[in-house]
ROGUMAR-91260 format. One line per 8 residues: number of its first residue (from 1); their letters; for each residue x, y, z of N, C-alpha, C, O. Coordinates in steps of 0.02 Angstrom, whole numbers, plus 50000, padded with zeros to 5 digits. Layout:
BEGIN
NUM	a	X Y Z X Y Z X Y Z X Y Z; ...
This chain:
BEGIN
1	xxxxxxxx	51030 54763 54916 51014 54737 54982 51080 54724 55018 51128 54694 54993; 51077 54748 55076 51140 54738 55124 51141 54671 55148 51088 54641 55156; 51205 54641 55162 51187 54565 55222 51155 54564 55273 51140 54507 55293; 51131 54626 55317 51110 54601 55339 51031 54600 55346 50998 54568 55387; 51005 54652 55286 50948 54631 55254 50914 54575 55242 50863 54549 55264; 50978 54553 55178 50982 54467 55157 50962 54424 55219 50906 54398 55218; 51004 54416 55273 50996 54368 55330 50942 54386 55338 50914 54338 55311; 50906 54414 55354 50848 54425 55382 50786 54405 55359 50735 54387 55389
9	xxxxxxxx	50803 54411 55278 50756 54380 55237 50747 54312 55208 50707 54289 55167; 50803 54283 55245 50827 54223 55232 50799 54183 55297 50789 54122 55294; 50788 54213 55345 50779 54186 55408 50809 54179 55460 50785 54166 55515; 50879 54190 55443 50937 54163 55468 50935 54223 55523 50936 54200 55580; 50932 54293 55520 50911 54341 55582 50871 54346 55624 50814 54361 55605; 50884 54334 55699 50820 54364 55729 50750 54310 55729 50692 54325 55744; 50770 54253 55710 50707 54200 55710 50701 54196 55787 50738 54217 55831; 50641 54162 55790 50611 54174 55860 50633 54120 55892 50642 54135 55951
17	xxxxxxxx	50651 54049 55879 50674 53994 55925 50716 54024 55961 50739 54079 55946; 50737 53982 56031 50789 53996 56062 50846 53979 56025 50891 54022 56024; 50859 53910 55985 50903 53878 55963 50920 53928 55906 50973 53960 55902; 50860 53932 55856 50902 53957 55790 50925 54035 55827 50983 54055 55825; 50877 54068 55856 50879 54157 55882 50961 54138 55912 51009 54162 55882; 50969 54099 55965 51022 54093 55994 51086 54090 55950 51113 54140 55928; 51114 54003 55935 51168 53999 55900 51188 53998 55826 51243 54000 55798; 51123 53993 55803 51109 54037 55726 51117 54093 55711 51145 54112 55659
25	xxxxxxxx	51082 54140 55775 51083 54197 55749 51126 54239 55774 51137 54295 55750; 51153 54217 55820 51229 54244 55813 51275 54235 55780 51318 54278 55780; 51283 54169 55736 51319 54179 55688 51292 54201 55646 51335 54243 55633; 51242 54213 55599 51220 54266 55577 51229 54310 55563 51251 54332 55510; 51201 54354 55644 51230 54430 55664 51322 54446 55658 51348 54501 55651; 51358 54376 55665 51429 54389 55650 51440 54411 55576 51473 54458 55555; 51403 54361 55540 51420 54353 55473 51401 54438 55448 51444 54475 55424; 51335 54457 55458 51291 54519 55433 51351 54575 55448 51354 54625 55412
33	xxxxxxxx	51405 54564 55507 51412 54637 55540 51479 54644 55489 51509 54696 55473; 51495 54562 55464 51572 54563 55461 51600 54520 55491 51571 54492 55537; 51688 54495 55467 51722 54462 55500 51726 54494 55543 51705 54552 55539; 51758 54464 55610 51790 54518 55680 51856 54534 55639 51875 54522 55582; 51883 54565 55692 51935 54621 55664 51994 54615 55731 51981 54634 55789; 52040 54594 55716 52087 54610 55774 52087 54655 55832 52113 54707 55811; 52076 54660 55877 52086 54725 55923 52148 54754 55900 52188 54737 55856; 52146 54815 55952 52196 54857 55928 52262 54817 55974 52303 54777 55952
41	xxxxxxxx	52258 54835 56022 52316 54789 56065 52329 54729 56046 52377 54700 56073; 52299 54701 56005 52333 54620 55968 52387 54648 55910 52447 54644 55895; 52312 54686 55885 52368 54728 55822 52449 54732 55856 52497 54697 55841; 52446 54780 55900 52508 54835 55925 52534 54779 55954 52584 54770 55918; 52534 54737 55993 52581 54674 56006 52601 54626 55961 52639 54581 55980; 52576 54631 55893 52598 54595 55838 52657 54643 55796 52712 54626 55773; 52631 54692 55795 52675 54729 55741 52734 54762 55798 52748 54821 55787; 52756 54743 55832 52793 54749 55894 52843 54699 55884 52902 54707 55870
49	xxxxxxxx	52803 54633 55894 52853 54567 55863 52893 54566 55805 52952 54554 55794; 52839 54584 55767 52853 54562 55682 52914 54629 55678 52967 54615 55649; 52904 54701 55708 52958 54715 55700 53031 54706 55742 53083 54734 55724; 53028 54682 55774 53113 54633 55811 53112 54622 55759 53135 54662 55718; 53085 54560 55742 53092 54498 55705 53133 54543 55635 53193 54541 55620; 53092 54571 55610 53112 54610 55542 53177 54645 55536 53216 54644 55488; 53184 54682 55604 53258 54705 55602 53292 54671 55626 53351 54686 55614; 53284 54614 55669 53355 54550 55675 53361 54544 55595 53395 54584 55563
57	xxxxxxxx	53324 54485 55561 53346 54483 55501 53390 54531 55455 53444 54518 55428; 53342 54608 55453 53387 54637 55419 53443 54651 55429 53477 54664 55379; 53479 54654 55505 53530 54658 55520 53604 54627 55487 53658 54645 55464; 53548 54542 55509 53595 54492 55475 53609 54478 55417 53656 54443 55398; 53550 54518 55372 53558 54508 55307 53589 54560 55250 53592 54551 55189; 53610 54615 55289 53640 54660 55255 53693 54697 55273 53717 54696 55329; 53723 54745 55207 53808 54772 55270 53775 54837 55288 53718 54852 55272; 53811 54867 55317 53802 54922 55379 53781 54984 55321 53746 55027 55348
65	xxxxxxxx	53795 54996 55252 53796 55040 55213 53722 55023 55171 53704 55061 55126; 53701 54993 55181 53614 54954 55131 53580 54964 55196 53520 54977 55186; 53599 54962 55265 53555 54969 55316 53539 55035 55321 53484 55060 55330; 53611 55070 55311 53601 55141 55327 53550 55178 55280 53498 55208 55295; 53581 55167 55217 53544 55184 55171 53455 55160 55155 53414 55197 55128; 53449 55131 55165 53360 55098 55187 53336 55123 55247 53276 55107 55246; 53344 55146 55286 53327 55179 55346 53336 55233 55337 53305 55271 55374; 53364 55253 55305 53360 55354 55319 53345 55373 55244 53381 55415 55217
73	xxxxxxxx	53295 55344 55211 53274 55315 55136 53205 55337 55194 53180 55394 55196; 53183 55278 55238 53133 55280 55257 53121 55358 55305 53064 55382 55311; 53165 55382 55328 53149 55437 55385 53148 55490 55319 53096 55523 55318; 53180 55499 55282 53153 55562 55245 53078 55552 55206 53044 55601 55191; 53061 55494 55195 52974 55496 55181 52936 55508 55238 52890 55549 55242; 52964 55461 55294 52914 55475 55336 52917 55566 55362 52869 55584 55396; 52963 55610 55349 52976 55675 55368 52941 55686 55311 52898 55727 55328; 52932 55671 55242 52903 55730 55186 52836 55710 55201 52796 55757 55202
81	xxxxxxxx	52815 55655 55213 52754 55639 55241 52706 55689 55291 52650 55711 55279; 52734 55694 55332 52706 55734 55393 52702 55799 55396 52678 55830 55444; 52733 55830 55331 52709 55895 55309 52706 55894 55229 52737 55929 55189; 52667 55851 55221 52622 55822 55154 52574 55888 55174 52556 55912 55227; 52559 55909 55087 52499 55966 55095 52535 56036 55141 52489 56076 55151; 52574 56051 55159 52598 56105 55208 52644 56149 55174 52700 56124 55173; 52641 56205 55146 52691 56271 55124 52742 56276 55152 52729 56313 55200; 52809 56258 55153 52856 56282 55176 52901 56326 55164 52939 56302 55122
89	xxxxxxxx	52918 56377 55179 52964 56425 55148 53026 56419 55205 53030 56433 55265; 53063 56395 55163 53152 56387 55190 53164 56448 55250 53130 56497 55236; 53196 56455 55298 53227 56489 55361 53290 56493 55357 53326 56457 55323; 53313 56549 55400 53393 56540 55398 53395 56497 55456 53346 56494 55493; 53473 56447 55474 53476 56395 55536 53442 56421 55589 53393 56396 55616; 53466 56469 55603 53468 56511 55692 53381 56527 55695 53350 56535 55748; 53360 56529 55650 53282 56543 55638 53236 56475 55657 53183 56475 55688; 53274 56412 55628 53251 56344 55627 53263 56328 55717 53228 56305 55762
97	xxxxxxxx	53335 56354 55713 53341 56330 55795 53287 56387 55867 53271 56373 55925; 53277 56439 55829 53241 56459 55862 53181 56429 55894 53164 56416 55952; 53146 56422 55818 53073 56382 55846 53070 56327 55863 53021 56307 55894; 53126 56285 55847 53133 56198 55874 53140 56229 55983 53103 56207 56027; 53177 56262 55992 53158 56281 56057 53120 56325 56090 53118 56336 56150; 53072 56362 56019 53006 56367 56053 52962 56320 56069 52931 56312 56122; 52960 56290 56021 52917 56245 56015 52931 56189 56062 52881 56159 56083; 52984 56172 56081 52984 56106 56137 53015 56139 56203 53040 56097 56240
105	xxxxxxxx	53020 56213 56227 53020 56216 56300 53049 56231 56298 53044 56292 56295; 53134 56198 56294 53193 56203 56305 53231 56201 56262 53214 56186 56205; 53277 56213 56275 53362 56204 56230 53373 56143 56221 53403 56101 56256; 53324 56136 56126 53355 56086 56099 53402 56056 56049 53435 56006 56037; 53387 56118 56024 53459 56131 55970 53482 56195 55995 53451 56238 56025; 53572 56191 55965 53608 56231 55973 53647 56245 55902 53623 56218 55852; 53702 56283 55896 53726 56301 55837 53793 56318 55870 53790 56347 55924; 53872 56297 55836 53921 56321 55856 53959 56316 55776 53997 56271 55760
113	xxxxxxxx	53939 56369 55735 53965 56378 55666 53936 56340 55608 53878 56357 55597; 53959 56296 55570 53925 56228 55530 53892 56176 55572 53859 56139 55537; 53890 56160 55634 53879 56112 55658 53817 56136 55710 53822 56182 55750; 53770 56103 55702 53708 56104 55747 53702 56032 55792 53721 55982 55761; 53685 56025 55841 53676 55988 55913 53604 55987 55902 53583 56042 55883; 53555 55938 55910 53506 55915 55913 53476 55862 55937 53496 55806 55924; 53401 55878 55990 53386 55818 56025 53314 55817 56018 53286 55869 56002; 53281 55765 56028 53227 55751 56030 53195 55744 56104 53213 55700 56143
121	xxxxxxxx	53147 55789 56117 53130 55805 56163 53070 55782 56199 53073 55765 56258; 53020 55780 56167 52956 55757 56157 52898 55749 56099 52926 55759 56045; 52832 55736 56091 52817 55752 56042 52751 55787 56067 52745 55803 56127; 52704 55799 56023 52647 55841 56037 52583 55812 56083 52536 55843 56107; 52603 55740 56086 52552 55697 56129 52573 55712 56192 52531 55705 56236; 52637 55733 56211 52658 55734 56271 52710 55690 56271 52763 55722 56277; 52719 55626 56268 52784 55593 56270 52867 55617 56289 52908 55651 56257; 52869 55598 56325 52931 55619 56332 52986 55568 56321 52979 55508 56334
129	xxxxxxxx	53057 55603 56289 53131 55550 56275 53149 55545 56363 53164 55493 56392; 53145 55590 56383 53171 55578 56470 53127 55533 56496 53151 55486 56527; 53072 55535 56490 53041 55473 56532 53057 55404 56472 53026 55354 56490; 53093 55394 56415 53104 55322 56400 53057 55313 56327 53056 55261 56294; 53011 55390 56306 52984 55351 56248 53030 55356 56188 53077 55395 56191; 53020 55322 56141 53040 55343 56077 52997 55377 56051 52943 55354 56068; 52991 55420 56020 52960 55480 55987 52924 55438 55915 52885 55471 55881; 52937 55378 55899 52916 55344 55833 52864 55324 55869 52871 55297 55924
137	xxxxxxxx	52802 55337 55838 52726 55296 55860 52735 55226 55840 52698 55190 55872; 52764 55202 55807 52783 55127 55766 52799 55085 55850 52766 55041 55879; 52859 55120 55869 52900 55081 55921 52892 55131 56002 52948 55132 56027; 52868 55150 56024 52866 55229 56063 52882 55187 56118 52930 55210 56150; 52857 55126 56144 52848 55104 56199 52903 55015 56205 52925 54985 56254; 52907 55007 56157 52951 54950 56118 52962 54933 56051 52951 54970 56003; 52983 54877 56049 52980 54793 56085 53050 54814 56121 53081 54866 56113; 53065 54765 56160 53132 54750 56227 53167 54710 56147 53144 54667 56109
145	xxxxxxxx	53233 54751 56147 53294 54711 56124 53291 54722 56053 53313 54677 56018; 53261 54790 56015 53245 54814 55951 53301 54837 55926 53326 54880 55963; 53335 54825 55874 53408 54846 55844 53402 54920 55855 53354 54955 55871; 53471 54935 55841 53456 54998 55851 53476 55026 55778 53493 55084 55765; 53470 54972 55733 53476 54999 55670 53417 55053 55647 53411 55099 55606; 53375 55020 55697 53302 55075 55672 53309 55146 55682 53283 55191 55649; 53348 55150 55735 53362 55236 55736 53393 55266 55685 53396 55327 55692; 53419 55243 55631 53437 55280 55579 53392 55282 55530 53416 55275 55474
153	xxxxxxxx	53328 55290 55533 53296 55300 55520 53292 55375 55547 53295 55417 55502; 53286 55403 55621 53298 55455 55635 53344 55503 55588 53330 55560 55570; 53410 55458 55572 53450 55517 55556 53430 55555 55478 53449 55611 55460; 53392 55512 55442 53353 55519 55375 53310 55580 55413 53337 55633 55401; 53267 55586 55443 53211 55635 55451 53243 55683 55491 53203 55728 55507; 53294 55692 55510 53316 55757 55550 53347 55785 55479 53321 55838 55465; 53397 55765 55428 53424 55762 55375 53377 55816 55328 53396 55868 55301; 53301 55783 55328 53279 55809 55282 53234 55850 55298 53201 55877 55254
161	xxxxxxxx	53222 55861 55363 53194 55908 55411 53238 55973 55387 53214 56011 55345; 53305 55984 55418 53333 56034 55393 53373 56044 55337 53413 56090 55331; 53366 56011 55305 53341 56000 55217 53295 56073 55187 53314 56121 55153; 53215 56052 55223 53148 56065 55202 53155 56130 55240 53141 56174 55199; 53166 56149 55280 53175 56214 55337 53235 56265 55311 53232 56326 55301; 53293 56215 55302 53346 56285 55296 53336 56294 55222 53331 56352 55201; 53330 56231 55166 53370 56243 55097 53437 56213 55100 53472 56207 55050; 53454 56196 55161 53533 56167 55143 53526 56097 55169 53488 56068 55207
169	xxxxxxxx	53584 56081 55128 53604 55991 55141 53658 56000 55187 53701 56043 55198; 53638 55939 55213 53713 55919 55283 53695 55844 55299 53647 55809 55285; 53754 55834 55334 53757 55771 55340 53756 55758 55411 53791 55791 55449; 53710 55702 55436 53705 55702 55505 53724 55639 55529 53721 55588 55495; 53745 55643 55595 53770 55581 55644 53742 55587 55697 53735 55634 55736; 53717 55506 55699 53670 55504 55791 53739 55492 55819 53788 55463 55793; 53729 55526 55890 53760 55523 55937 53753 55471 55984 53798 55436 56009; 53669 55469 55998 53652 55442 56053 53578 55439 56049 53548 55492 56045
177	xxxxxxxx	53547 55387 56048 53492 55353 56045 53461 55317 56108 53499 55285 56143; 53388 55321 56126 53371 55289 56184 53390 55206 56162 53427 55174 56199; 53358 55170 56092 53355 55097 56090 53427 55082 56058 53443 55032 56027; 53455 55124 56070 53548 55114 56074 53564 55116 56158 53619 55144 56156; 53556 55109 56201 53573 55127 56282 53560 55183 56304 53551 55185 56364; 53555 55256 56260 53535 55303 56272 53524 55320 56311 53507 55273 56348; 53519 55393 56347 53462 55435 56379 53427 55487 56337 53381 55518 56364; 53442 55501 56279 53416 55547 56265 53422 55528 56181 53456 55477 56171
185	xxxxxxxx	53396 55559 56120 53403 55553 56052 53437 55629 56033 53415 55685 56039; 53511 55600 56004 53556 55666 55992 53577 55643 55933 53597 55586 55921; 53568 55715 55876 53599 55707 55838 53656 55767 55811 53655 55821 55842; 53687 55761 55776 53749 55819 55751 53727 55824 55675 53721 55778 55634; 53718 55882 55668 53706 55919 55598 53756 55962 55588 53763 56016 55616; 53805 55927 55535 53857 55973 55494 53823 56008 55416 53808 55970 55370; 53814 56085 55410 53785 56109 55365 53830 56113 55309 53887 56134 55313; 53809 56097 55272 53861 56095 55194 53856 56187 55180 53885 56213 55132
């Protein structure tokens, strides 16, 4: 028997008084359906806070080499993640840079020998880095005054992006980040 079976058979549903039908049985009907549940916009304005909050601390609580390393720890899961379940067969660079500017319009990577130029352009929702979003659904829209330690997180998933695409390792440096002062998310890929 479900709860809200139970209530019902209990009395506690749907009785005919005004009083019990009324403020009985709406709590009741609360109890039967479930606790309530946060909205989503409470959600997304909480986990907004909690992350400031999380990267002030971590800031303060660690050196620049445990930050780095924990953040681009996190961008290469969240990159093996998102082509979880997906076949990839390795490309040569110029192949990778090809479709990164098919795929987003324009000239977003470039290649001048070992070193590739890379930006983040938009994503598939539409979003755009020129109009101000961050491309992370986590933070896309904020919070105001978010370290910008979080963007190295970026440099982990571009890392292992062309990692997973070419077959080769390199080592990458953000240039330029929107929640760094930014206009745009640039990074430099030196190919080993």
């Amino acid at each position: 028997m479900n709860r809200k079976e139970f209530l019902k058979s209990c009395g506690l549903f749907g009785v005919g008084s005004c009083l019990v039908s009324g403020t009985v049985g709406r709590v009741a009907e609360s109890i039967a359906d479930g606790p309530p549940v946060t909205s989503c916009e409470e959600k997304q304005r909480f986990a907004q806070k909690w992350v400031k909050r999380f990267f002030d601390v971590f800031d303060e609580s660690l050196d620049e080499s445990a930050k780095s390393g924990i953040m681009e720890n996190c961008g290469k899961a969240c990159f093996e993640e998102s082509v979880e379940g997906k076949e990839i067969k390795p490309v040569g660079v110029d192949d990778l840079i090809s479709a990164i500017n098919r795929s987003t319009g324009e000239i977003a990577a470039t290649r001048d020998g070992n070193v590739v130029e890379f930006r983040y352009v938009g994503n598939p929702k539409g979003l755009k880095v020129a109009d101000g979003y961050c491309l992370c659904p986590l933070v896309e829209s904020g919070p105001q005054g978010l370290s910008g330690t979080y963007c190295l997180c970026s440099v982990g998933y571009v890392r292992q992006m062309f990692k997973t695409y070419t077959g080769r390792e390199s080592s990458v440096e953000l240039v330029e980040s929107l929640k760094r002062g930014g206009k745009t998310c640039r990074f430099r890929i030196t190919l080993a």
